[in-house]
C-alpha positions as CSV (number, residue, x, y, z in Angstrom):
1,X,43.9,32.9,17.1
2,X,40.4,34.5,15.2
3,X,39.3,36.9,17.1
4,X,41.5,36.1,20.1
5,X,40.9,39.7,21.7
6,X,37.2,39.4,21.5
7,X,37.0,35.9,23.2
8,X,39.0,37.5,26.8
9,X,35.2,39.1,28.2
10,X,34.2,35.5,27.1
11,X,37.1,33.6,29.2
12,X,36.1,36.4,32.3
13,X,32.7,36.0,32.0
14,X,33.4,32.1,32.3
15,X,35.7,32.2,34.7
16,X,33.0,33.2,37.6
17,X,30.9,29.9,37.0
18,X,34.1,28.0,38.1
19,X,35.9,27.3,41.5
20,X,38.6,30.5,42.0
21,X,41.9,30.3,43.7
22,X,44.8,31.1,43.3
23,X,56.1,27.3,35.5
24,X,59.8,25.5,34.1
25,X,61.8,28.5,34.0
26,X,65.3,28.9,32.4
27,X,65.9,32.3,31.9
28,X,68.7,33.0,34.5
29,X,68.6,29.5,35.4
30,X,71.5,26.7,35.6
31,X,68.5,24.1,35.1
32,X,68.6,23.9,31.3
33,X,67.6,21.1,29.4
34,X,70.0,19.5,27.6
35,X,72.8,16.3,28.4
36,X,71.0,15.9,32.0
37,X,67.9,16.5,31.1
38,X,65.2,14.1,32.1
39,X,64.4,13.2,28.6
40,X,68.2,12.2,27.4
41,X,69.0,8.7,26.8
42,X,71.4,6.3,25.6
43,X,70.6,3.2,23.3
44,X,71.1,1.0,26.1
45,X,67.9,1.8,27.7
46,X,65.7,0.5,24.8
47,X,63.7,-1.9,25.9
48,X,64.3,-5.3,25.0
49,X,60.8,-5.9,24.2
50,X,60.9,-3.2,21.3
51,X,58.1,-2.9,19.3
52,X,59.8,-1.6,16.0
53,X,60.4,-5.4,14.0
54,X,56.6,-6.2,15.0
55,X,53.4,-5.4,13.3
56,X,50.9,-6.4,16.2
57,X,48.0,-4.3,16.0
58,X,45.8,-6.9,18.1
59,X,45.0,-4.5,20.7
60,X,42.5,-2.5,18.7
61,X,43.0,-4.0,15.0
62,X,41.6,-1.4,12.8
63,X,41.3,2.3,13.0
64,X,38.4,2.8,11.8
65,X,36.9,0.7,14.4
66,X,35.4,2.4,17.4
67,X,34.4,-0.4,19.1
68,X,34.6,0.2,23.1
69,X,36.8,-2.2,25.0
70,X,33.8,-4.3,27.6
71,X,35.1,-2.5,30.6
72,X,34.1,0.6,29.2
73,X,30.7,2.2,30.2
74,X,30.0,4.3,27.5
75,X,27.8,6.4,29.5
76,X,30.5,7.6,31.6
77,X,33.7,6.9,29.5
78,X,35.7,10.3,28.6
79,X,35.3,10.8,24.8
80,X,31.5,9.3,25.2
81,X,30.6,11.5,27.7
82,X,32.3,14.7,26.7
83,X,32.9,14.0,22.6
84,X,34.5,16.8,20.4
85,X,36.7,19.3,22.6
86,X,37.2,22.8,21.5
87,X,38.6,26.6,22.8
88,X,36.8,28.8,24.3
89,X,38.6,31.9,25.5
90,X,40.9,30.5,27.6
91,X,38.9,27.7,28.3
92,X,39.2,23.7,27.3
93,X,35.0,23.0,26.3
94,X,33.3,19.8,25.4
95,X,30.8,18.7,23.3
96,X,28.1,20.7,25.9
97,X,30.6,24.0,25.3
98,X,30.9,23.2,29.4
99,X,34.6,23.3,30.5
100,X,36.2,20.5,30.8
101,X,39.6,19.4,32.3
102,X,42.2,17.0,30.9
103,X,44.4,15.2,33.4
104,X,46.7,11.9,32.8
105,X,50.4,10.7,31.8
106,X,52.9,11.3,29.6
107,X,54.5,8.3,28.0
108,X,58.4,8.7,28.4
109,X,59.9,8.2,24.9
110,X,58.3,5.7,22.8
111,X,60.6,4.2,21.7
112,X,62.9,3.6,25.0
113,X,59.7,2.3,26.7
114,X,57.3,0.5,23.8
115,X,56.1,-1.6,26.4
116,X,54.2,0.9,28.7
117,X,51.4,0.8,25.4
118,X,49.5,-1.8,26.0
119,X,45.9,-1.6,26.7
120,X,46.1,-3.0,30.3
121,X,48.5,0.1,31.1
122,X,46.2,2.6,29.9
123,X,42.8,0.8,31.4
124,X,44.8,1.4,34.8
125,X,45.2,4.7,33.7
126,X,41.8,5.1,33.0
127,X,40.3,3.5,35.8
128,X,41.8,3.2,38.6
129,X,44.2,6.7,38.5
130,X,41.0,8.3,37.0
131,X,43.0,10.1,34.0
132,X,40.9,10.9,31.0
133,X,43.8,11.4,28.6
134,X,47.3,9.8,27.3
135,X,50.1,12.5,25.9
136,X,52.3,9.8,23.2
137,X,55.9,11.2,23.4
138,X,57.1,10.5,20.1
139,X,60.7,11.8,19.7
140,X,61.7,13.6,16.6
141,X,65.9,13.0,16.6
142,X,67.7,12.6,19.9
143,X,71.0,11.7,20.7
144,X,71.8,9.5,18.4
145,X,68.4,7.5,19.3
146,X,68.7,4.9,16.2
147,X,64.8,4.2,17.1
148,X,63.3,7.5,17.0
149,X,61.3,9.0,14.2
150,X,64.3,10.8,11.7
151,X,66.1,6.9,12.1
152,X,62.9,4.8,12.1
153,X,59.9,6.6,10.6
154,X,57.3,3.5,10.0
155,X,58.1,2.3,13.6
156,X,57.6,5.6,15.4
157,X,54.5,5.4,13.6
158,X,53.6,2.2,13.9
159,X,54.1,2.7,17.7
160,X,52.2,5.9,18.0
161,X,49.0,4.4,16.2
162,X,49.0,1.6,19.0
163,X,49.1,4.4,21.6
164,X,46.2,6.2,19.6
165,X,44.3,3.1,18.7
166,X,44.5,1.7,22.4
167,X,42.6,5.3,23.3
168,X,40.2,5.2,20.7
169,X,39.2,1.6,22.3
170,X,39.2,2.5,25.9
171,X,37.5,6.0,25.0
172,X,40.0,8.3,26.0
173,X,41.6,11.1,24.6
174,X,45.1,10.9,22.9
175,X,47.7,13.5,22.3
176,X,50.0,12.9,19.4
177,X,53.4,14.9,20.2
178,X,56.0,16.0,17.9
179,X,58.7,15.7,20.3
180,X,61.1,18.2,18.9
181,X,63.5,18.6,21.9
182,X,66.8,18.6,19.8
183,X,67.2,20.0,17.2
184,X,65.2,23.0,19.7
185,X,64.0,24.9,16.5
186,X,60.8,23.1,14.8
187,X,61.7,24.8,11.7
188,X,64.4,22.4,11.1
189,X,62.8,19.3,10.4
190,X,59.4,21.2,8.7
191,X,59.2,19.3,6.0
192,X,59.2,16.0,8.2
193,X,56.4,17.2,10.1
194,X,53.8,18.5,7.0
195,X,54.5,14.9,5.9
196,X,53.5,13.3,8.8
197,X,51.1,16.1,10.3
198,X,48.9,15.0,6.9
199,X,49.0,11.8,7.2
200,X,48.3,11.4,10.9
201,X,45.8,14.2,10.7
202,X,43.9,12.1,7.6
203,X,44.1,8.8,9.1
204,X,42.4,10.1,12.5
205,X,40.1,12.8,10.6
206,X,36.9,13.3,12.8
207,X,37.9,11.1,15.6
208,X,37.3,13.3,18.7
209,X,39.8,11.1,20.9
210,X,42.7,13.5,19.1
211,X,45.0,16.3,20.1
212,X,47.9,17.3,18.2
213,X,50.6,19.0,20.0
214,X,52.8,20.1,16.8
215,X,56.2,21.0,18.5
216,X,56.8,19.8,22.0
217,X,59.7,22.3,23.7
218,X,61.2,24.7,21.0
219,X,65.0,26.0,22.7
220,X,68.5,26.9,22.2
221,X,67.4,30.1,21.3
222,X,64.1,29.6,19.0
223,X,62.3,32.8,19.2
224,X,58.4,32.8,18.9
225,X,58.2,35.1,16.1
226,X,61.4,34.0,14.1
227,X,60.8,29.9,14.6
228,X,57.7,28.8,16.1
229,X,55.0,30.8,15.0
230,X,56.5,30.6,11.0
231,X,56.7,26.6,11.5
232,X,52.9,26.7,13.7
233,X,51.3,29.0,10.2
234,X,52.6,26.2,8.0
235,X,51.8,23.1,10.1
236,X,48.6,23.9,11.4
237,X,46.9,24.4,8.0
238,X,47.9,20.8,6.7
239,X,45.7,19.6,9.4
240,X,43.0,21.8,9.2
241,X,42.8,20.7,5.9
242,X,42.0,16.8,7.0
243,X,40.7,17.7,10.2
244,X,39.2,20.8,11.2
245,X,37.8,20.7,14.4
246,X,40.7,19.4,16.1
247,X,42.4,20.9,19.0
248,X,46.0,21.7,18.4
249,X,48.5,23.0,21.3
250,X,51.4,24.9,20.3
251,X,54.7,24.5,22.4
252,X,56.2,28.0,23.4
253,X,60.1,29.1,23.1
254,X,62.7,28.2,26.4
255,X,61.1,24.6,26.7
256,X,57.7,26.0,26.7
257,X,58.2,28.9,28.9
258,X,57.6,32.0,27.4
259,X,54.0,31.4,27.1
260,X,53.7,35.2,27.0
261,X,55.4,35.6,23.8
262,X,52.8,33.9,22.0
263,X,50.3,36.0,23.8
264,X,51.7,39.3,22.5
265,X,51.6,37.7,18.7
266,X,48.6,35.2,18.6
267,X,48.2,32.7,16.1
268,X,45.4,33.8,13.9
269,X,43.8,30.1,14.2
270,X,41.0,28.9,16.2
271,X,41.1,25.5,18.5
272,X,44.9,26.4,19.4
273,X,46.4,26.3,23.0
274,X,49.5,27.1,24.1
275,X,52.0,24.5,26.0
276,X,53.5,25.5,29.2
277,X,55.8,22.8,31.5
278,X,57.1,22.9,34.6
279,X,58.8,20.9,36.9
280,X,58.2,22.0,40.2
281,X,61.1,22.0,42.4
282,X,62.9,24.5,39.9
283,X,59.4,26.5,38.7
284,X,57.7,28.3,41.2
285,X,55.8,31.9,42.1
286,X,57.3,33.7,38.8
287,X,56.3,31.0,36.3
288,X,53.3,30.5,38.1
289,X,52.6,34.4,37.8
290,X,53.1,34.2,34.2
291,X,50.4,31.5,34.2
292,X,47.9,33.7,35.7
293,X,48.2,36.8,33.8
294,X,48.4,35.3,30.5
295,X,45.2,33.4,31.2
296,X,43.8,36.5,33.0
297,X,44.8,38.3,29.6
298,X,42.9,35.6,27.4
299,X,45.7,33.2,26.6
300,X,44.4,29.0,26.5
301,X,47.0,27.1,28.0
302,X,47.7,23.8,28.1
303,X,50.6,22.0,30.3
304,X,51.1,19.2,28.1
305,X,54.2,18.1,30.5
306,X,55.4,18.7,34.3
307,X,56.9,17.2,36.9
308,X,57.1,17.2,40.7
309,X,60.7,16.9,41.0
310,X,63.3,19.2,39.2
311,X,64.1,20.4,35.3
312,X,66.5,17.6,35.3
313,X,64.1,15.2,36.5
314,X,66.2,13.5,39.4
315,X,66.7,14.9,42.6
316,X,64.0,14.9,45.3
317,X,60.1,15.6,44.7
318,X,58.7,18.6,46.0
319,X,54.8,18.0,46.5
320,X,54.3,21.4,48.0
321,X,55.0,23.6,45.5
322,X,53.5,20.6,43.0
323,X,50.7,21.1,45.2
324,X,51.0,24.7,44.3
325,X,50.7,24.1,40.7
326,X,48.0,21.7,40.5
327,X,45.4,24.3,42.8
328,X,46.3,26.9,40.4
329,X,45.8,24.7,36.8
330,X,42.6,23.6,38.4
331,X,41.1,26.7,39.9
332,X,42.1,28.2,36.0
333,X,40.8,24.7,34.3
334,X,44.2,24.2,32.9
335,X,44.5,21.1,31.8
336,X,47.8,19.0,32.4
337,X,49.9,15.7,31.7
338,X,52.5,14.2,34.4
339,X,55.9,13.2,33.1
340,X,56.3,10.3,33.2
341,X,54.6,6.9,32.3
342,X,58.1,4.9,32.6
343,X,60.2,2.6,35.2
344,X,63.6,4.7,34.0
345,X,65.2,5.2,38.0
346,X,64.5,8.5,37.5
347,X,62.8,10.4,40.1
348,X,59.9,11.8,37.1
349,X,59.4,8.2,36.4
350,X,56.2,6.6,37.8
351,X,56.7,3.3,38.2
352,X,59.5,1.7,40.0
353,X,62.2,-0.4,38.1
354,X,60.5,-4.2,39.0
355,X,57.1,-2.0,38.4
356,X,56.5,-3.4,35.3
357,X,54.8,-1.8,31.8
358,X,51.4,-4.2,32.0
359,X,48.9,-2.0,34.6
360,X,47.4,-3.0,38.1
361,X,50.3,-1.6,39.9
362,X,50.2,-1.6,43.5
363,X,51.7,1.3,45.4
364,X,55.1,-1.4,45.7
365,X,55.3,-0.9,42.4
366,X,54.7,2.8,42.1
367,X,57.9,5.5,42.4
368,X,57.4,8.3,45.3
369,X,56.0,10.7,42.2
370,X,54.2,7.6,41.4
371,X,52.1,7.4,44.0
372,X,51.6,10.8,44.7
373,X,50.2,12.1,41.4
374,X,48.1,8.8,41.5
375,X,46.4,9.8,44.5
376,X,46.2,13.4,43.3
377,X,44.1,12.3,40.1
378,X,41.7,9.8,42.2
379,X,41.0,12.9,44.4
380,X,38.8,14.0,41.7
């Protein structure tokens, strides 16, 4: 990042006018990601209801139109109230260069769960769990996934915009995410991404409702200096080029771990943050240390993905050290997404199986995770 030294006195000096207190970690850890991870999937659980043979863009019709949805008050609404967001130091700012939090969901896969976009989901989202943002988890190639973006590029897309376009109208913020889980190194599929990076990056050029997250968990031993920070320096300047002001957030190496890698060789770019995940019943005090002396050392993190449970996203929850990590991301102003915006009977999932995709849920319909994180965001 541009002058990334020089902006640490700025991130201290910021730091007091906030509330003080106070990750997923695989390095000498069984919990790897991988054929039991929470995000692996057979074809099977595609939803019947795909979206992929449709064109139905009646939510929000139009990109270009910015018209807010009638339950919006524009006064209040997040992108209205807050606009452009940008990096300061360590800190997420708004339009007011204040400091300013993301909190919301994580899709699951798009295309195993098209249903969960809709515009009464995220309205729910917005207004009754009091999230401000979306993360749309749009896989790259995985396990033999006929639906996802290297097997079906115009629907991936097609069913991405919808996600974006349904934010734009309920004046949220949107985070497109290159889901590159498998292959683990971004580098493979580089040229797939500067084609789509451009074209996503021109179609939503200026629109303040947009984050790009450029490579979601690098792994299987994708070093920052060797994979991610080559295919970041080549990415990152093809949206630049169509949209300049936007913030981009860099996934780290070990399923974005290693957060410190990346602060010992910055990216010379400005408006970058760096991804960190956990789930919280594997990552606890030594990820979370990690967390706080990279931010105390200047780093901008974002955890674009945790969960409450464990790295494999079944066995039980475990609110208490969840509780751990959500006092520490907020006493930093870290912002975060919750994995995951599905009824998959998976304990990450939100909503139970009879749950249903189309909002209102009551807390029936809502997993144990479900409810918990719900409460946790209407706290605020």
């Amino acid at each position: 990042m541009k002058k990334f030294c020089g902006k640490i006195a700025l991130a201290v000096f910021m730091s007091i006018t906030l509330l003080c207190g106070c990750t997923r970690e695989f390095k000498g850890n069984s919990n790897n990601f991988g054929s039991n991870s929470s995000e692996s999937f057979n074809n099977s659980e595609i939803s019947s209801e795909s979206y992929f043979n449709s064109s139905d863009t009646s939510d929000t019709e139009q990109s270009g139109d910015e018209s807010n949805s009638s339950d919006n008050n524009t006064a209040t609404t997040p992108v209205s109230a807050h606009g452009q967001l940008s990096v300061s130091g360590t800190y997420l700012v708004d339009k007011n260069n204040q400091p300013y939090q993301l909190r919301g969901m994580s899709t699951h896969g798009l295309t195993w769960f098209p249903d969960f976009v809709n515009e009464q989901a995220f309205l729910t989202l917005r207004d009754d769990w009091n999230t401000n943002v979306v993360r749309l988890a749009m896989y790259v190639d995985e396990w033999n996934n006929g639906q996802c973006y290297m097997n079906n590029k115009q629907g991936s897309r097609d069913l991405l915009e919808k996600g974006v376009e349904l934010c734009i109208k309920l004046d949220m913020y949107a985070i497109i995410d290159w889901h590159v889980l498998n292959p683990g190194d971004p580098l493979k599929y580089t040229n797939e991404a500067t084609e789509f990076f451009d074209y996503i990056s021109k179609k939503y050029a200026g629109r303040p409702n947009v984050i790009y997250e450029i490579c979601n968990e690098p792994n299987s031993g994708a070093s920052w200096d060797g994979n991610v920070k080559p295919y970041a320096e080549k990415i990152i300047p093809v949206i630049r080029a169509n949209d300049p002001d936007a913030v981009i957030i860099v996934g780290t190496p070990t399923w974005s771990q290693d957060i410190d890698q990346a602060l010992a060789n910055p990216l010379n770019f400005d408006n970058v943050m760096y991804a960190l995940h956990f789930y919280a019943d594997t990552h606890r005090d030594d990820l979370r240390n990690r967390l706080q002396n990279c931010v105390n050392a200047g780093l901008p993190v974002f955890v674009s993905e945790f969960g409450c449970c464990d790295a494999s996203g079944g066995g039980g929850n475990n609110f208490a050290e969840t509780t751990k990590w959500l006092d520490l991301l907020d006493s930093l102003n870290v912002s975060y997404c919750n994995w995951a915006l599905a009824n998959k009977n998976e304990t990450c999932c939100a909503i139970t199986g009879s749950g249903g995709a189309n909002g209102n849920w009551t807390d029936d319909q809502l997993s144990e995770s479900g409810k918990w994180i719900r409460n946790r965001f209407k706290s605020y």
